[in-house]
C-alpha positions as CSV (number, residue, x, y, z in Angstrom):
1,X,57.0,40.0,51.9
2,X,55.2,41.2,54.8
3,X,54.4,38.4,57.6
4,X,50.5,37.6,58.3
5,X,51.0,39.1,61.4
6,X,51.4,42.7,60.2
7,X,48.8,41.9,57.7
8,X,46.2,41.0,60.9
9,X,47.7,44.4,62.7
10,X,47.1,46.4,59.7
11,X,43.8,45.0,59.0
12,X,42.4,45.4,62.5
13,X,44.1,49.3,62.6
14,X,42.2,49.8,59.4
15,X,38.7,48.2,61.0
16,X,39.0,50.4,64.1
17,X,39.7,53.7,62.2
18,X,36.7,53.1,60.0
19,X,34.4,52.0,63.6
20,X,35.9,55.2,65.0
21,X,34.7,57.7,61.8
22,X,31.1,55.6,61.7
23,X,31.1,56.6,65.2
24,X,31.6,60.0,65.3
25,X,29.4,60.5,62.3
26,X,26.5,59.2,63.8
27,X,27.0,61.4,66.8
28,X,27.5,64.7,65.1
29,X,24.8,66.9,65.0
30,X,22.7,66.8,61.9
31,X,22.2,69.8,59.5
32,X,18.3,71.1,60.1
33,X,16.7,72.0,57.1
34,X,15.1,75.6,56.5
35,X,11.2,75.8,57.0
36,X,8.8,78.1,57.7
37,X,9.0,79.9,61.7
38,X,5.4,78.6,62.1
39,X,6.2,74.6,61.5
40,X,8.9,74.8,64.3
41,X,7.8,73.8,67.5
42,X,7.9,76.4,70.4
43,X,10.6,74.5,72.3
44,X,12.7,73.4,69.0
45,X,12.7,77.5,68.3
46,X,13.9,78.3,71.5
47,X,16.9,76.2,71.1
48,X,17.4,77.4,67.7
49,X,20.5,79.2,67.0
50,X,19.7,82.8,65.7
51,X,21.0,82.9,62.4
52,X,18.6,79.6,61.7
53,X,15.6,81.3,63.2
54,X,16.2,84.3,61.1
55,X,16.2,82.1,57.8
56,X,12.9,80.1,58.7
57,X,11.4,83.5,59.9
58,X,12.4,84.5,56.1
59,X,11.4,81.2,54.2
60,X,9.2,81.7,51.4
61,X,9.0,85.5,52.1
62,X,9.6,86.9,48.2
63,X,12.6,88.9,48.1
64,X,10.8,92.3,47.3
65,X,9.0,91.9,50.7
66,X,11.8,92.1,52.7
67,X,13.7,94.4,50.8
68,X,10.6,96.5,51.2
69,X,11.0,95.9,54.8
70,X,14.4,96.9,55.4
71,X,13.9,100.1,53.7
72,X,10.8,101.4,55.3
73,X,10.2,102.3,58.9
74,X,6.8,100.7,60.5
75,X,4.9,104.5,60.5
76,X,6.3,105.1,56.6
77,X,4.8,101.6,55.6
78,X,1.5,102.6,56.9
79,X,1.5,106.0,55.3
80,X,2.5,104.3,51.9
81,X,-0.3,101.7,52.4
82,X,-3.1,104.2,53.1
83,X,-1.9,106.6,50.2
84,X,-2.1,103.8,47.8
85,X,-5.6,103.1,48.8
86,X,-5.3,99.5,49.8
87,X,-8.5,99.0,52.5
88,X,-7.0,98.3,56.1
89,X,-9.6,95.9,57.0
90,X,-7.9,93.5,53.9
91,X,-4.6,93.8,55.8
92,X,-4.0,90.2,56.7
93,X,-1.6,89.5,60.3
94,X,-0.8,91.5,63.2
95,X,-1.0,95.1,62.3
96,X,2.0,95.8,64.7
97,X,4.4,94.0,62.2
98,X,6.8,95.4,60.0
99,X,5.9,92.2,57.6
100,X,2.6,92.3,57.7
101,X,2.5,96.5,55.9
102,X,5.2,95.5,54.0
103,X,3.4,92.6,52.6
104,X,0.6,95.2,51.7
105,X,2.4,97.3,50.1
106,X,4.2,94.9,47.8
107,X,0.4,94.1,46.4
108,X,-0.3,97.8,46.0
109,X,2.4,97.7,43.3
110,X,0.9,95.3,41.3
111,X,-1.6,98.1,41.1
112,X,0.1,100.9,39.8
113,X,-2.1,103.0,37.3
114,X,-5.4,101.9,38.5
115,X,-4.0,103.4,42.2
116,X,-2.8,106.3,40.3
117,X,-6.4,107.5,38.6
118,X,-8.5,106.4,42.0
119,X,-6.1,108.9,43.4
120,X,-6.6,111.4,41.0
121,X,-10.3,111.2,40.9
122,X,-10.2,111.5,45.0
123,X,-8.8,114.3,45.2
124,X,-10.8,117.1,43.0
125,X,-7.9,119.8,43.5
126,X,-6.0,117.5,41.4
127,X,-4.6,118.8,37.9
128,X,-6.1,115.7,35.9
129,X,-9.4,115.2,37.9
130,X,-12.1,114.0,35.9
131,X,-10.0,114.4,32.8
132,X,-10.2,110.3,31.8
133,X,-9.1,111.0,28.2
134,X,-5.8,112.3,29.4
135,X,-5.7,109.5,32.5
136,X,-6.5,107.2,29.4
137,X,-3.7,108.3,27.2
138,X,-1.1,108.0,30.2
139,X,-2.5,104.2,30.1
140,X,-1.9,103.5,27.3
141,X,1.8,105.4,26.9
142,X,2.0,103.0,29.7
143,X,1.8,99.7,28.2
């Protein structure tokens, strides 16, 4: 039977390991959580870590968008906007941003057909312009 000596000694090892882990879990850094770029402070971003400030610059950003993104240059996005006849003065953000085209251009696809025929009726050299009855069956092969 072990003496009440050891028992203290291994009581009090056990106490100090357990102060020594509360410790050192209180001093270690703290997981941030993800938010939005523009909830960061200026200062708190600067000290950010880049593969953080690349996820809050990307939180909430719908998966499309930045797929759209990486596959466009800036110049193409523009083209692809103005050819789907989304009006530039709607464009909402800096209009030297990568995001802010590709953001357009991900609501031009909601648009699809209706883009399609306003195109069509734009340009009169066009095969189908002013021809609604076929634009009309094309809808409805459509849906």
């Amino acid at each position: 039977m072990a003496s009440f000596e050891e028992f203290l000694t291994t009581q009090t090892h056990l106490l100090v390991l357990l102060r020594e882990n509360y410790i050192q879990s209180s001093i270690r850094p703290t997981k941030i959580k993800v938010r939005g770029i523009d909830s960061i402070p200026k200062m708190q971003r600067e000290l950010m870590n880049t593969q953080d400030l690349e996820k809050s610059k990307n939180f909430g950003i719908h998966q499309n968008i930045l797929d759209i993104e990486e596959e466009h240059s800036l110049k193409q996005l523009k083209e692809l906007v103005i050819k789907n006849n989304y009006p530039i003065e709607e464009v909402v953000g800096h209009k030297g941003h990568k995001r802010t085209w590709a953001k357009a251009l991900y609501k031009t696809s909601e648009w699809g057909l209706n883009t399609f025929i306003v195109g069509v009726n734009k340009d009169k050299k066009h095969h189908l312009s002013g021809q609604m009855d076929v634009l009309l069956m094309i809808q409805d092969f459509m849906l």
